[in-house]
N, C-alpha and C positions, 0 to 999 in steps of 0.2 A: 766227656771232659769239657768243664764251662770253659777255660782258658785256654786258650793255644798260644805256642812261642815260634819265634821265627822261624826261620831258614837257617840252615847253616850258614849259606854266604852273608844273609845278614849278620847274623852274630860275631862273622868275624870280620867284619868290615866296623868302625870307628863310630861310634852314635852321631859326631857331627857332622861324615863324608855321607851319610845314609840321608836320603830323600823320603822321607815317608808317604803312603798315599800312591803309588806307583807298583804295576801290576809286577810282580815278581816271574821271569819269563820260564821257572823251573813250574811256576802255580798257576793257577788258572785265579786267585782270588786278588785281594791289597795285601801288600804285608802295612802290619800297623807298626812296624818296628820295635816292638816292647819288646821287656824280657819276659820270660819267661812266668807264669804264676801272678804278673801284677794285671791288675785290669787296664784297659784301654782308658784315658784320661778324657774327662766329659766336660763341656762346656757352660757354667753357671747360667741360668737364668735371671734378669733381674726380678726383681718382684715388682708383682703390679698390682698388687692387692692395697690396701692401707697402711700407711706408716711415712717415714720421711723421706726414703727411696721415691715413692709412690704419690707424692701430694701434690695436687698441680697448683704454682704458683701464680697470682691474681695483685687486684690491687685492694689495700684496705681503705678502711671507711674516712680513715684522715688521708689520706693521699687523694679521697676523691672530694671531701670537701675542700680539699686545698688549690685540687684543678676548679673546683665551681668558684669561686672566691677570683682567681686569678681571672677567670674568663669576665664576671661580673666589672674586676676593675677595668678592662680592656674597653668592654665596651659602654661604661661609664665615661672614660677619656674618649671615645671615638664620637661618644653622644655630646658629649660637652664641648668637641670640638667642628661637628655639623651644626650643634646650635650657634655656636659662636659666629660664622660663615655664614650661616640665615638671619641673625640678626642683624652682620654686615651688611649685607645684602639690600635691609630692607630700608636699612638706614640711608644706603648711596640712594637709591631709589626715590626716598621721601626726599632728600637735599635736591635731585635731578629734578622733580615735580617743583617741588618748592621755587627754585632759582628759574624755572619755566615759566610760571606763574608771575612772577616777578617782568622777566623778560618782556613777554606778551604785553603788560601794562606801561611799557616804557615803547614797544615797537607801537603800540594804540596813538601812544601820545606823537608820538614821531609821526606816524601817519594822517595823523588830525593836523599837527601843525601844517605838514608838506601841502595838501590841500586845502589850505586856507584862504579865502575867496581875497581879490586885490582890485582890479578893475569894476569887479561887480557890483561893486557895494557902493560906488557911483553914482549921483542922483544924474540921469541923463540932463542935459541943456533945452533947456524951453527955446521955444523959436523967439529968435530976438532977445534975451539974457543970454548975460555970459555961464560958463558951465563953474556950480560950487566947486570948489580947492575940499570942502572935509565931503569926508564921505557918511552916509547913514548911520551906519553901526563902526566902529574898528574890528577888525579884522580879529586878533589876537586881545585880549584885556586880561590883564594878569594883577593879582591880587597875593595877602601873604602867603596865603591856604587855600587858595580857587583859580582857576585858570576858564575860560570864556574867551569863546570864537567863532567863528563862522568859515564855513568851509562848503566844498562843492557837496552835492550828495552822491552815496555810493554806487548811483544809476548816474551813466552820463545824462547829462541836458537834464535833470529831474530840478534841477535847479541850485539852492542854498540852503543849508539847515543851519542851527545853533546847536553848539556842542559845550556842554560844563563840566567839571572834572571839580570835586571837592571831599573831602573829608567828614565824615558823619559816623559818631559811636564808634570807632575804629574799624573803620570801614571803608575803602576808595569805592567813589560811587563814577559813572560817568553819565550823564541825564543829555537827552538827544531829541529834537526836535523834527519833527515829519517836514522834509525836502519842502521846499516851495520857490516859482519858479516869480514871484511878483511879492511885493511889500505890501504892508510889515510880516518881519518874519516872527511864526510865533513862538513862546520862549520854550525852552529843552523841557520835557515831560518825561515821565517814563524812565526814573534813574537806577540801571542795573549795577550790582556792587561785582567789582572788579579783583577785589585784592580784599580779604579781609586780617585780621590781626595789624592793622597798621597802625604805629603807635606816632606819627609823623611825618605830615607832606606839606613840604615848604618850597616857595617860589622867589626865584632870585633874579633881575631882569638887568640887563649889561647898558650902563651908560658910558659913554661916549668920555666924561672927564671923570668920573667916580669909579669908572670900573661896577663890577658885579654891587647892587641894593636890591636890600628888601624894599617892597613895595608898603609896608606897614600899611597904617591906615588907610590910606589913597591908592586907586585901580592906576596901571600904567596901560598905556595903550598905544599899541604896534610897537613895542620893543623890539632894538634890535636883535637881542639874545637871550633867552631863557636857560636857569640853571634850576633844576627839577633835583631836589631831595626827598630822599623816602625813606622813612624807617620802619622794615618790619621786623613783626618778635616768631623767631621760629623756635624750633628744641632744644637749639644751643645758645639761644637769647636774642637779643635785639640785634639785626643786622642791616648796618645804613649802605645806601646805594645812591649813586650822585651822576645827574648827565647833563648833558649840554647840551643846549638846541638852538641852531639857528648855525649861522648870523641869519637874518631874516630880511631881505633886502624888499 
């Protein structure tokens, strides 16, 4: 016989109070708890063959052009935003150099004037004449657009040089003369360009009842105060710079 049926005790015991799966202690087997004639109830398989059960789901062809797209603008904003930061960058950089430049050409001039020879330039006293009141050369000779002086040389004891600072083709030059330690001293040679793009270097020399003049046509000599203007042309256009030197006792 294909089909076997319970127990009596199961049969008379309640289909919902009955455990199924549980060795029945009259049997040596499971009772399946069924009745009688039906089969045993089997558990579906899914299928895994082909069909809509069975498809594995992925991404399509617009949903991956859509992530390519997405990714591209990402990293067009992240590119547009490192260039932006490097251009910055290079900008502070050229204004730092720039304004260094600048600097350097105004600490030069500071430094020429601070050494500017005074006693030495003295014709010493002959024996038996009295000692001249003017001296040789002046010290300082300033002009609209030129400045000219004399000053110690950058070796102690090496003696006096002549130092000129003038404008040429828009260009600060400064022309320098080999130290010497006995007269005449000879005139500045050799003019290195200092500052170029300069579209203006003007001298302004401080009088005593006038207050700050140009020197126009005529040199002034040993002023007591110099007013140094500069105009150079950078990226962002002409930028003027203004100092003051001295008093110069």
């Amino acid at each position: 016989m294909n089909d076997w049926t319970a127990c009596a005790p199961c049969r008379s015991r309640r289909a919902g109070d009955h455990r199924h799966g549980r060795y029945h202690p009259h049997t040596s087997f499971a009772c399946s708890g069924l009745i009688a004639g039906k089969p045993a109830p089997t558990r579906e398989r899914r299928q895994s063959g082909p069909g809509p059960a069975g498809r594995q789901q992925g991404f399509t062809l617009i949903e991956v052009m859509i992530a390519i797209l997405l990714m591209a603008v990402v990293s067009l904003i992240a590119w547009r935003g490192l260039d932006s930061v490097s251009r910055a960058d290079r900008h502070v950089r050229q204004a730092h150099d720039d304004n260094q430049s600048v600097l350097r050409v105004f600490q030069q001039l500071q430094r020429d004037l601070a050494l500017r020879a005074s006693l030495e330039l003295l014709e010493p006293p002959l024996p038996g004449r009295e000692a001249p009141g003017k001296p040789l050369l002046p010290a300082v000779r300033a002009r609209a657009d030129r400045l000219e002086l004399v000053r110690s040389g950058a070796i102690p004891g090496s003696g006096l040089q002549r130092v000129r600072w003038y404008l040429q083709g828009g260009t600060l030059y400064r022309a320098t003369a080999p130290a010497q330690d006995h007269y005449p001293l000879p005139a500045p040679k050799g003019a290195v360009a200092v500052l170029e793009n300069v579209t203006a270097f003007s001298l302004r020399d401080w009088q005593a009842k006038g207050g700050w003049q140009s020197p126009a046509g005529e040199a002034r000599d040993n002023p007591m105060g110099l007013e140094v203007r500069l105009t150079w042309r950078g990226p962002q256009g002409d930028e003027r710079y203004r100092q003051v030197l001295g008093p110069f006792n």
